[in-house]
Structure formats: structure tokens, C-alpha cells
Backbone as CSV, one residue per row, in Angstrom:
resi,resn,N_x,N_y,N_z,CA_x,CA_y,CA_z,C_x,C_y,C_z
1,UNK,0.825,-1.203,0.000,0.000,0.000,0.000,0.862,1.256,0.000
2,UNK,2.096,1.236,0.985,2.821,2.291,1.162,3.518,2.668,-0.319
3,UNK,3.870,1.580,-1.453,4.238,1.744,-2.382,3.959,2.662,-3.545
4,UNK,2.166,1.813,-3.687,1.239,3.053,-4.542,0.936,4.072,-4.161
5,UNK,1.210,4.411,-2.568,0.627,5.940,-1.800,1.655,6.716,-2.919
6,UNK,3.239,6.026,-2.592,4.299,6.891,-2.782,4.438,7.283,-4.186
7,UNK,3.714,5.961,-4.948,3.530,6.337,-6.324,2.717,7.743,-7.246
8,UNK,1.551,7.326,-6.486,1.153,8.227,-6.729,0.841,9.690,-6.124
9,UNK,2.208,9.915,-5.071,2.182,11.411,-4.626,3.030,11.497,-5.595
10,UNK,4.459,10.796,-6.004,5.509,10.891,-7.012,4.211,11.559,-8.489
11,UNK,3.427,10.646,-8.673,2.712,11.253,-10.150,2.275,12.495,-9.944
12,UNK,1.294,12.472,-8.903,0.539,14.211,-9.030,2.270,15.636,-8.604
13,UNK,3.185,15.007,-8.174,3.721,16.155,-8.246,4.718,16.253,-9.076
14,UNK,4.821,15.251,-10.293,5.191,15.480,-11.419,4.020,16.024,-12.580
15,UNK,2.932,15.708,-12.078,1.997,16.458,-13.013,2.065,17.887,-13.127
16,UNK,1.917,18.153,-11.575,2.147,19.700,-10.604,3.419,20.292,-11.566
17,UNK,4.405,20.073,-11.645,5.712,20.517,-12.287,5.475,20.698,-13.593
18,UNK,5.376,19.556,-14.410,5.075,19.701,-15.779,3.961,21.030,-16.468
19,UNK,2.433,20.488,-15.144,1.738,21.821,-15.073,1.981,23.621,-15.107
20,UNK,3.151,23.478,-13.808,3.789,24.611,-13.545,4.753,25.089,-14.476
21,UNK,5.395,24.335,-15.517,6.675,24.578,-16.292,5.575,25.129,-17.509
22,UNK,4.777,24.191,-18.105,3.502,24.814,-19.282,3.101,26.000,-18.993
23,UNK,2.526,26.387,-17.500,1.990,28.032,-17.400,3.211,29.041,-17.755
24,UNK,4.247,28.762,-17.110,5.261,29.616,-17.297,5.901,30.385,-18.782
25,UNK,5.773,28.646,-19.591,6.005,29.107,-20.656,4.912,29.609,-21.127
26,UNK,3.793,29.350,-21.161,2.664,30.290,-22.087,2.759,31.811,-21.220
27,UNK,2.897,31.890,-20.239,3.013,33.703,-19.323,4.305,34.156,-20.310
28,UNK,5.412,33.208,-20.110,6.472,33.595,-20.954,5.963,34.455,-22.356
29,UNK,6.017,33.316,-22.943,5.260,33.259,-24.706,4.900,34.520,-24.841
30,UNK,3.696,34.530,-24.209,2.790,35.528,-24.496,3.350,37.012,-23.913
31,UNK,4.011,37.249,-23.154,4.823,38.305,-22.252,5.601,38.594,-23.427
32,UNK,6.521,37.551,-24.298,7.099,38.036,-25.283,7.158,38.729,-26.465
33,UNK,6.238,37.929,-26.786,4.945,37.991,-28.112,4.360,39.450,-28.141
34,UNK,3.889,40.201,-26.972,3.258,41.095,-27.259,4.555,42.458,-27.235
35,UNK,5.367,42.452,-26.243,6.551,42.970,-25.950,7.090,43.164,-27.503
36,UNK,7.797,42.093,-28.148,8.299,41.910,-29.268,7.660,42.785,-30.329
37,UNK,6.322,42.355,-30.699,5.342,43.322,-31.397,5.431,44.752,-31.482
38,UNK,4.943,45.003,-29.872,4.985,46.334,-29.793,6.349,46.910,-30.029
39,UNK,7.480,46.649,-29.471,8.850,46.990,-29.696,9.508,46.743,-31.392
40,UNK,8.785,45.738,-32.021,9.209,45.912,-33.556,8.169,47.032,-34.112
41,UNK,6.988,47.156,-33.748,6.378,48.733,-34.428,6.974,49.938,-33.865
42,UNK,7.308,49.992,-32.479,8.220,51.426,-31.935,9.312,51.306,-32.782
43,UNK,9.859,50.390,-32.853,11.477,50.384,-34.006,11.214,51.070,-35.644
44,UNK,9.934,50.729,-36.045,9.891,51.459,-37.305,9.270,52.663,-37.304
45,UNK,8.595,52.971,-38.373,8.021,54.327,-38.880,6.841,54.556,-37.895
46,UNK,7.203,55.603,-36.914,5.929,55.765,-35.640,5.609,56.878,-36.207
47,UNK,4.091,56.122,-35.851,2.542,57.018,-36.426,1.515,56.853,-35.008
48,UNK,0.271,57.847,-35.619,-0.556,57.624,-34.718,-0.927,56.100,-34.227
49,UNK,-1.227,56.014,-35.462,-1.725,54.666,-36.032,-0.997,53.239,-34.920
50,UNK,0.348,53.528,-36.113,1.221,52.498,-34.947,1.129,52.707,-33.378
51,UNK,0.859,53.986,-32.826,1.247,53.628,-31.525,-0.080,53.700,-30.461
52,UNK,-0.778,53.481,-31.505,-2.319,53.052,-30.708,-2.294,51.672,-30.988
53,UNK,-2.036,50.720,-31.859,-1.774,49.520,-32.226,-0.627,49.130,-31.031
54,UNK,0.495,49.261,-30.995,1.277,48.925,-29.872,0.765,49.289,-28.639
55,UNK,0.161,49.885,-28.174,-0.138,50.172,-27.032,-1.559,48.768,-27.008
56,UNK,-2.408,48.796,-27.859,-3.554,47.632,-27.616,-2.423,46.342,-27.986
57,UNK,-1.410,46.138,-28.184,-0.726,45.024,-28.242,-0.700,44.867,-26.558
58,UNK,0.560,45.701,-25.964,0.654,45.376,-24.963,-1.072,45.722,-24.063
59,UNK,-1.723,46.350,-23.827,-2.908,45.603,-23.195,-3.761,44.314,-22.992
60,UNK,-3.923,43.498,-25.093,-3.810,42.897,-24.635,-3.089,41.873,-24.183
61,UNK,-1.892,41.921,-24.067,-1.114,40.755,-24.148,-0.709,40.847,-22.367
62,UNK,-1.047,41.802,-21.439,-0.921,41.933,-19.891,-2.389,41.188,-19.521
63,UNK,-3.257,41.795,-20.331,-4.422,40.804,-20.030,-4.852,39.179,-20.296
64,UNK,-4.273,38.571,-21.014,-4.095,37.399,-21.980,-3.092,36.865,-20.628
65,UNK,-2.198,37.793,-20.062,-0.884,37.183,-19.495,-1.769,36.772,-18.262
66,UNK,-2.490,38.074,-17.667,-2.935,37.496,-16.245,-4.047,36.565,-16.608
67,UNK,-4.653,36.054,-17.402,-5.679,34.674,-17.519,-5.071,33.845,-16.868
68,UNK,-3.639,33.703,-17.700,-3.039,32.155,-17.848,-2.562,32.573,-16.412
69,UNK,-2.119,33.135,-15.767,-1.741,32.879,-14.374,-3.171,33.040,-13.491
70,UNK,-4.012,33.344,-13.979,-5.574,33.247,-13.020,-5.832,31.435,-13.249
71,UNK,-5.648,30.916,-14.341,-6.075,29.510,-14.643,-4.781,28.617,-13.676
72,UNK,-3.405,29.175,-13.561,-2.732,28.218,-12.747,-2.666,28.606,-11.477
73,UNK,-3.111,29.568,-10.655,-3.410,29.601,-9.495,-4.822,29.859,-9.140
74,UNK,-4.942,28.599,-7.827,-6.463,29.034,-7.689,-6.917,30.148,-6.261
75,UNK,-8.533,30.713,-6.299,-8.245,31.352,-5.340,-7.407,32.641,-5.851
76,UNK,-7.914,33.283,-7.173,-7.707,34.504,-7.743,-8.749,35.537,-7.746
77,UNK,-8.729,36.250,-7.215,-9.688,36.987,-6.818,-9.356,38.690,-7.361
78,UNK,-8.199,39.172,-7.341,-8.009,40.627,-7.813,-7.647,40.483,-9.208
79,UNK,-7.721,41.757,-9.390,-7.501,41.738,-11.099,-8.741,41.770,-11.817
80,UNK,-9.844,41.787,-11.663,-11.135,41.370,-12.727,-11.823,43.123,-12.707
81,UNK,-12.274,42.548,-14.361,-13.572,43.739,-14.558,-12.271,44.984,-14.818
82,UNK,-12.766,46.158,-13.937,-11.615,47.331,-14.174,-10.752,47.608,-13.991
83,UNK,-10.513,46.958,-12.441,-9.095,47.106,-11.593,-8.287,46.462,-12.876
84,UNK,-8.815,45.291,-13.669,-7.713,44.632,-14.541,-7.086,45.361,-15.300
85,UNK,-8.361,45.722,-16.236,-8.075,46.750,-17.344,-7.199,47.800,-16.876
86,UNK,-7.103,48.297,-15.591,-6.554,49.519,-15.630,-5.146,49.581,-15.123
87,UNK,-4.793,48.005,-14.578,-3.117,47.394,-14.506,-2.779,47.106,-16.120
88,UNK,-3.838,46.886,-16.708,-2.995,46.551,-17.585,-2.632,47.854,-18.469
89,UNK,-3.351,48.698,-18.809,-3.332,50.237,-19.318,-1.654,50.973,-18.690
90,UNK,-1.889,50.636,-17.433,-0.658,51.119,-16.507,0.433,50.518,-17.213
91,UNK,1.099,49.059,-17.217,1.762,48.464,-17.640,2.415,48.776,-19.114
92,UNK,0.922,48.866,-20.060,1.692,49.297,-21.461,2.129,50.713,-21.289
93,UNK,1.829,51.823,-19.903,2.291,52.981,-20.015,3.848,52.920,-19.604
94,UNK,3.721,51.747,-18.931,5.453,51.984,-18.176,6.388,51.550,-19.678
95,UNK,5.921,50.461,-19.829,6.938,49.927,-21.287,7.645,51.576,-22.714
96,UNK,5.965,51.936,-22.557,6.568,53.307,-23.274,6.908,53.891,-22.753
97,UNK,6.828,54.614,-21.265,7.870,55.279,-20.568,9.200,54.922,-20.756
98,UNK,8.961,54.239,-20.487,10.866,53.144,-20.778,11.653,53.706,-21.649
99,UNK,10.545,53.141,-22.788,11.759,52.992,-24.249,11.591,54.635,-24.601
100,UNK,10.557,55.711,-24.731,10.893,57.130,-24.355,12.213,57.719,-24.118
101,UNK,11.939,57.533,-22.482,12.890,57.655,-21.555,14.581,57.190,-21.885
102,UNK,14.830,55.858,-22.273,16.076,55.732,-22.801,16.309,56.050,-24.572
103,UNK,15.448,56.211,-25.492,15.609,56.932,-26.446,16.097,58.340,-26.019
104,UNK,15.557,58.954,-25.491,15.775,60.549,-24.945,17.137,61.042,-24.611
105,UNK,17.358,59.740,-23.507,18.457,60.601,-23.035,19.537,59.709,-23.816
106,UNK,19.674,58.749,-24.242,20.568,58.385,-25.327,21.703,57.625,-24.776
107,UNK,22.099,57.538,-23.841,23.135,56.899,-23.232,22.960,55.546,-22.530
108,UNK,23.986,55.214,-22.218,24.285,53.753,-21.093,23.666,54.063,-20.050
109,UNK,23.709,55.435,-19.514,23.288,55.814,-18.312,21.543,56.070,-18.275
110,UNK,21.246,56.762,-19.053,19.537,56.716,-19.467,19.341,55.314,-19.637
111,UNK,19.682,53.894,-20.386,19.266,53.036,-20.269,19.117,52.122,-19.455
112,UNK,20.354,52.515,-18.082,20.133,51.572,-16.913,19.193,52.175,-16.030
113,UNK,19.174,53.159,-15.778,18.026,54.581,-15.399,16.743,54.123,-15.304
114,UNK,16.649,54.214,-16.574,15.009,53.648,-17.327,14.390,52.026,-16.952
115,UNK,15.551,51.541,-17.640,15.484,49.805,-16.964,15.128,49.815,-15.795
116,UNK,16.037,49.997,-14.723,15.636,50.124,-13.263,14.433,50.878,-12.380
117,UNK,13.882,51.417,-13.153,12.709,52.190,-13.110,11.588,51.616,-13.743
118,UNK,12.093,50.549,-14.740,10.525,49.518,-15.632,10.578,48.391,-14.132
119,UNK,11.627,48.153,-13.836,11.880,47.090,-13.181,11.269,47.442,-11.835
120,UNK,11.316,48.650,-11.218,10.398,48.911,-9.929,9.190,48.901,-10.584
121,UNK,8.653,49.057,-11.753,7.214,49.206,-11.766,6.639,48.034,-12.204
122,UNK,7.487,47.065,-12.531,7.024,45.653,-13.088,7.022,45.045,-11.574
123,UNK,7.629,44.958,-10.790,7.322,44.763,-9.304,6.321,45.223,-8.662
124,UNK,6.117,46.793,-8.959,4.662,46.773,-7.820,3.386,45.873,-8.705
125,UNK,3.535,45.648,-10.409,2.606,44.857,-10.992,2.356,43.629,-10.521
126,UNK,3.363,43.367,-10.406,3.697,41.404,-9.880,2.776,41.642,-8.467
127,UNK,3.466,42.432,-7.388,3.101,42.961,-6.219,1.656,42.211,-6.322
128,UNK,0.793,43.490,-6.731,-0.743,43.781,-7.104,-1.153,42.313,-7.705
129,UNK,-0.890,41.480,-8.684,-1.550,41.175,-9.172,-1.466,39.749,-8.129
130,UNK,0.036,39.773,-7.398,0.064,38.113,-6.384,-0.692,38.617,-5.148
131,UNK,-0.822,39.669,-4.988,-1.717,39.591,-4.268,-3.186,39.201,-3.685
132,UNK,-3.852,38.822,-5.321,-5.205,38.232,-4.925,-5.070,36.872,-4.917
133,UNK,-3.480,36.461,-5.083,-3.520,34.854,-5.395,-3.275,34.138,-3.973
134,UNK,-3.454,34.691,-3.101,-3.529,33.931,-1.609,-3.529,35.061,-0.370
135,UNK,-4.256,34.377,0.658,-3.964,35.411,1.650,-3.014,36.180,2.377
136,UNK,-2.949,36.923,2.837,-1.928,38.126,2.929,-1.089,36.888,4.560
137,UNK,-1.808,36.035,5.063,-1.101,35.606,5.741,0.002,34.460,5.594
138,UNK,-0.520,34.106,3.831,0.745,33.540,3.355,1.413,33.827,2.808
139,UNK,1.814,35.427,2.569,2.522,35.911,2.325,4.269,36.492,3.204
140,UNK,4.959,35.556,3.330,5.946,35.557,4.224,6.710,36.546,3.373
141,UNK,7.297,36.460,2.172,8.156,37.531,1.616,7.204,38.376,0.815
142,UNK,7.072,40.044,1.701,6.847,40.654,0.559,7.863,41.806,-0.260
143,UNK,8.791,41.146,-0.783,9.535,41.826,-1.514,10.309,40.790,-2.719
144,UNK,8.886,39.794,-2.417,9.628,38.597,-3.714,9.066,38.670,-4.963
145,UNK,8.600,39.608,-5.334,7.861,40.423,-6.390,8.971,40.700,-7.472
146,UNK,10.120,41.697,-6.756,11.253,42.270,-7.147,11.819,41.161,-8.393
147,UNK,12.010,40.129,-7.639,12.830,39.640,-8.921,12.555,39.355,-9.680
148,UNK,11.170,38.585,-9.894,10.388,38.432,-11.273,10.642,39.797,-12.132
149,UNK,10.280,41.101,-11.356,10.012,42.030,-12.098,11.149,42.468,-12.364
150,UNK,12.596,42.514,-11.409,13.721,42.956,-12.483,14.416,42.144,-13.315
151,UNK,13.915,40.830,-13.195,14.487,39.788,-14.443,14.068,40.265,-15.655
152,UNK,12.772,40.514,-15.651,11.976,41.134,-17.027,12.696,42.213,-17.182
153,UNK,12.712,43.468,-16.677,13.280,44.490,-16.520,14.877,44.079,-17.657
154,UNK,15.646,43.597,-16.581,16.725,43.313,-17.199,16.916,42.055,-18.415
155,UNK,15.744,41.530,-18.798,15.433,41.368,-20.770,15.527,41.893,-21.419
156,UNK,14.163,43.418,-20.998,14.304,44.565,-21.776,14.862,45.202,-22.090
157,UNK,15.965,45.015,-20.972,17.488,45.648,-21.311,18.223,45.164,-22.464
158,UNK,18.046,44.171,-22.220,19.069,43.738,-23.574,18.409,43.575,-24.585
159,UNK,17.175,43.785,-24.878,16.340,43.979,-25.871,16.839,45.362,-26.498
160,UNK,16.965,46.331,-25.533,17.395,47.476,-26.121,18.450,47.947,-26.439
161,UNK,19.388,47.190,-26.071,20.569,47.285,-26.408,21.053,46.741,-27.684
162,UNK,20.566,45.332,-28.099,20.476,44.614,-29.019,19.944,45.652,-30.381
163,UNK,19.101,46.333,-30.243,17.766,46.885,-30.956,18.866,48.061,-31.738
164,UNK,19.951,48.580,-30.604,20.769,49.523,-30.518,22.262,49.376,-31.623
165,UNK,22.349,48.222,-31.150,23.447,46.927,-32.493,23.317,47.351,-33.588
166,UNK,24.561,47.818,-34.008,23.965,47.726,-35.887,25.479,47.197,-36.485
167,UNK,25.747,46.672,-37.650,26.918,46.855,-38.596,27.778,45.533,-38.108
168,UNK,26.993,44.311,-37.920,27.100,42.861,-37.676,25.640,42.206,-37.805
169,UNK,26.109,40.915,-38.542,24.981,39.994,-38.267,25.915,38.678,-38.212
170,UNK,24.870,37.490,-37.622,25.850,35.984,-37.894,25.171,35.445,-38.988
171,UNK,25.836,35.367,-39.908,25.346,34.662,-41.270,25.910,33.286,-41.604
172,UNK,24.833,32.445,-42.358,25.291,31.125,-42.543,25.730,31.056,-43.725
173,UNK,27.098,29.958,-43.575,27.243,30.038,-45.415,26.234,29.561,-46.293
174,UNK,26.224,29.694,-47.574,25.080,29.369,-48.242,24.859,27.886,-48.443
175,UNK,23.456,27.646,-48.163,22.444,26.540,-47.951,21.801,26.185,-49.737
176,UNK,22.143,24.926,-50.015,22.080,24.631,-51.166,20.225,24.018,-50.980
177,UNK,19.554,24.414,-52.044,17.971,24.316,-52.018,17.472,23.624,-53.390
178,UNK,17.757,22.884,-53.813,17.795,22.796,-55.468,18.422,22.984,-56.416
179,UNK,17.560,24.035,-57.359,18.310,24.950,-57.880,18.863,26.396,-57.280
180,UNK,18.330,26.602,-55.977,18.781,27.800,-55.494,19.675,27.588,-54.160
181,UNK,19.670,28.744,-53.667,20.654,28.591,-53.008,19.801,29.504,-50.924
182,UNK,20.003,29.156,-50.581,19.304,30.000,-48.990,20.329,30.466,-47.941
183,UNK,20.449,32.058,-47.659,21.396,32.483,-46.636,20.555,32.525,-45.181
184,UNK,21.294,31.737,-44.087,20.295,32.016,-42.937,21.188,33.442,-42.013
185,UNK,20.362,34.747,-41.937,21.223,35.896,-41.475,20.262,36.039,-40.394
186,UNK,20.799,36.514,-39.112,20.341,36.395,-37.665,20.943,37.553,-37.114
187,UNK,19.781,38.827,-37.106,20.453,39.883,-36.578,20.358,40.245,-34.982
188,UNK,21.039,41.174,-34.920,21.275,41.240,-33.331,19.415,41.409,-32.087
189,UNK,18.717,42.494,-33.083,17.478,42.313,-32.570,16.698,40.935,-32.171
190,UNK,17.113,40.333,-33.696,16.187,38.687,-33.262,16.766,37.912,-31.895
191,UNK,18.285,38.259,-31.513,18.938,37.406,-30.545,18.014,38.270,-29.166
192,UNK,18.127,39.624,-29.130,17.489,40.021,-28.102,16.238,39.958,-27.910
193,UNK,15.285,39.773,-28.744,14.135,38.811,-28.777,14.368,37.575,-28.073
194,UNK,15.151,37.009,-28.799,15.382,35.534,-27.816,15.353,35.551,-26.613
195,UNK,16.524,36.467,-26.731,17.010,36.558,-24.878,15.831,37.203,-24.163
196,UNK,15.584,37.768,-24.399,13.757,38.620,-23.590,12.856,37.444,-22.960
197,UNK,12.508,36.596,-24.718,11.768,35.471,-24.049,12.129,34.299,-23.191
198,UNK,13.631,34.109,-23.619,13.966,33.105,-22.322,13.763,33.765,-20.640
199,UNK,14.127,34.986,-20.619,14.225,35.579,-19.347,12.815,35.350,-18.712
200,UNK,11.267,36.036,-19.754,10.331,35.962,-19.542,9.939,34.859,-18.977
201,UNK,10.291,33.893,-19.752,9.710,32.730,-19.138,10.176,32.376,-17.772
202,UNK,11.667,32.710,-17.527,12.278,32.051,-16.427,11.375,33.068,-14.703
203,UNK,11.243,34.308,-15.397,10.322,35.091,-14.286,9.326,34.579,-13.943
204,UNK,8.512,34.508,-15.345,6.477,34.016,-14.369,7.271,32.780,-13.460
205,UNK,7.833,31.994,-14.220,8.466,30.298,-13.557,8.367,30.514,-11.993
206,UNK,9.515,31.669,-11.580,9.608,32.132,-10.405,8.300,31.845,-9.818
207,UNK,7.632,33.172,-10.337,6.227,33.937,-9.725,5.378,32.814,-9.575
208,UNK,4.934,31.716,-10.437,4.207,30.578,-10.073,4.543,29.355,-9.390
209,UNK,6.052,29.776,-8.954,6.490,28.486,-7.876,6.710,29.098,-6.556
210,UNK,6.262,30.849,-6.207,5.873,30.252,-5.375,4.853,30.970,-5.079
211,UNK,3.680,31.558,-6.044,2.534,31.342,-5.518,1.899,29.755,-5.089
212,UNK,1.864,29.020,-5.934,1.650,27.592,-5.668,2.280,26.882,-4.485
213,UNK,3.046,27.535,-3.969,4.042,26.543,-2.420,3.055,27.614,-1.544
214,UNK,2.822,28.747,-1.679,2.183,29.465,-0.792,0.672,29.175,-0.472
């Protein structure tokens, strides 16, 4: 008996994991996805147009984000109706503050500035939004917000820095196709894309291991 008990606590908390690793990456994903978007339309020809489009990118993609963490923690209670809408409104305001803000002042120093300043405000988000995910009396650390939010923070960083790259790419030698021929060229933006979304993901990861222990 003691065998199958052990068996099957071993299954449900490999389910639990596998579970927890899937939310992360879709919070990831989607954290990226909209980020990426909006940050490849700020990179080109800004219009009205475009930056009402980026701005409903990132809305919805903060809203889309908190589902998937409302569906893996239960016992979610803040966030709905307006309060949502209006974290998430907040959120796409900080992202353009950001990239503003270190466009402006143009330097290394405006960009760690700015970063560190998305990164306090992606924390009080995290803050706010773990907050309806359990009671305030299981809340032993409250300042474990921070790192989710300056991991992201410090993505965006190198998102912008990357974005900043010019006059290199890594190119493949040429790829024989038939009759033709295919160059695979990988510029510095797409790597900081990458790097954004790995980070992304590795944050919610955080944020849902340990709302879920809590």
C-alpha cells in the first residue's frame, strides 16, 4: 500500500511541475509575443496609427498574461472587470515610458536609469496582481515580487541594447535548395528577442512556484 501511496504522490507532483513549467512558458510566450510586437512597431516608422496599435498590443497581451496565471493559481480573486483593465493600461504605459525615456536621453546611463525604473514598476505589478492569489497571511516575503520584475526588466534591457546593435549579423554560409541557393542571417534584434523570451519565461516560472508553495 505504502508503495502506490508513494507512487502516486511521485505522479501528481510530477503532473504539478510539468503543469507549472507549461503556465510559465505560455506567461512567458505571451509576455514576449506582445513585448516583441509592440517593440518591432516602436522600431519602425511611428505614427498615430502604430502607436495606438502597440499600445492595444501590450494591453492585450498583460491581459491574456494574467488569464493564464488566473487559470494556474487558484483562489484569484483581484484583477477582474476594471481594476484589470486599468493594470494593464498602466503596464503598457510603463513599457513606453521606458523605451521614451532611454531613447531621450541616449546613453548607457539613461538606459540603466530607465530599466531600473521599468523594473520597480514591473514589481509593484507582480506585487498587485500576487496579491489576490492567496492570503496576505501567506505571504511571508513581501519583496519577492522584485525579482520576477527585475528579471523582465533586465530582458528589456538587452532587448534594447540589441535593438541599438547595428553593422554585424551571424550569417550562414550558403544553404544549397535545389536549384537555389538560402542564406540564414540572424540579426542582433532577433537574438534580443530571444534573450527577452527566455528571461520571460524564467520570471512568471519564479512567480508561479511560489505562488503555488504558498
Amino acid at each position: 500500500m505504502s508503495v502506490f501511496r508513494r507512487s502516486g504522490v511521485f505522479g501528481r507532483t510530477t503532473r504539478r511541475r510539468v503543469f507549472d513549467a507549461a503556465a510559465a512558458v505560455s506567461a512567458g510566450a505571451v509576455e514576449a509575443v506582445s513585448v516583441g510586437l509592440w517593440f518591432a512597431l516602436a522600431a519602425g516608422s511611428r505614427t498615430t496609427a502604430t502607436a495606438l496599435v502597440g499600445a492595444a498590443v501590450l494591453v492585450c497581451g498583460t491581459l491574456v498574461r494574467t488569464r493564464i496565471v488566473a487559470a494556474a493559481v487558484d483562489g484569484w480573486r483581484v484583477g477582474r472587470g476594471p481594476r484589470r483593465v486599468g493594470l494593464a493600461l498602466a503596464v503598457a504605459a510603463g513599457w513606453i515610458c521606458w523605451l521614451l525615456a532611454a531613447e531621450n536621453v541616449g546613453s548607457s546611463a539613461g538606459a540603466i536609469v530607465s530599466t531600473a525604473l521599468l523594473g520597480a514598476g514591473l514589481s509593484v505589478q507582480f506585487a498587485l496582481e500576487d496579491a489576490g492569489c492567496r492570503p496576505r497571511s501567506a505571504d511571508a516575503d513581501r519583496l519577492a515580487s522584485i525579482v520576477p520584475g527585475f528579471l523582465l526588466a533586465l530582458g528589456a534591457g538587452g532587448l534594447l541594447r540589441a535593438s541599438w546593435a547595428s553593422g554585424w549579423a551571424i550569417v550562414s554560409p550558403p544553404l544549397p535548395l535545389g536549384a537555389t541557393t538560402a542564406v540564414v542571417r540572424i540579426e542582433p534584434l532577433q537574438l534580443g528577442l530571444l534573450g527577452f523570451a527566455a528571461v520571460a519565461v524564467a520570471a512568471h516560472h519564479r512567480r508561479l512556484r511560489r505562488l503555488l508553495a504558498s
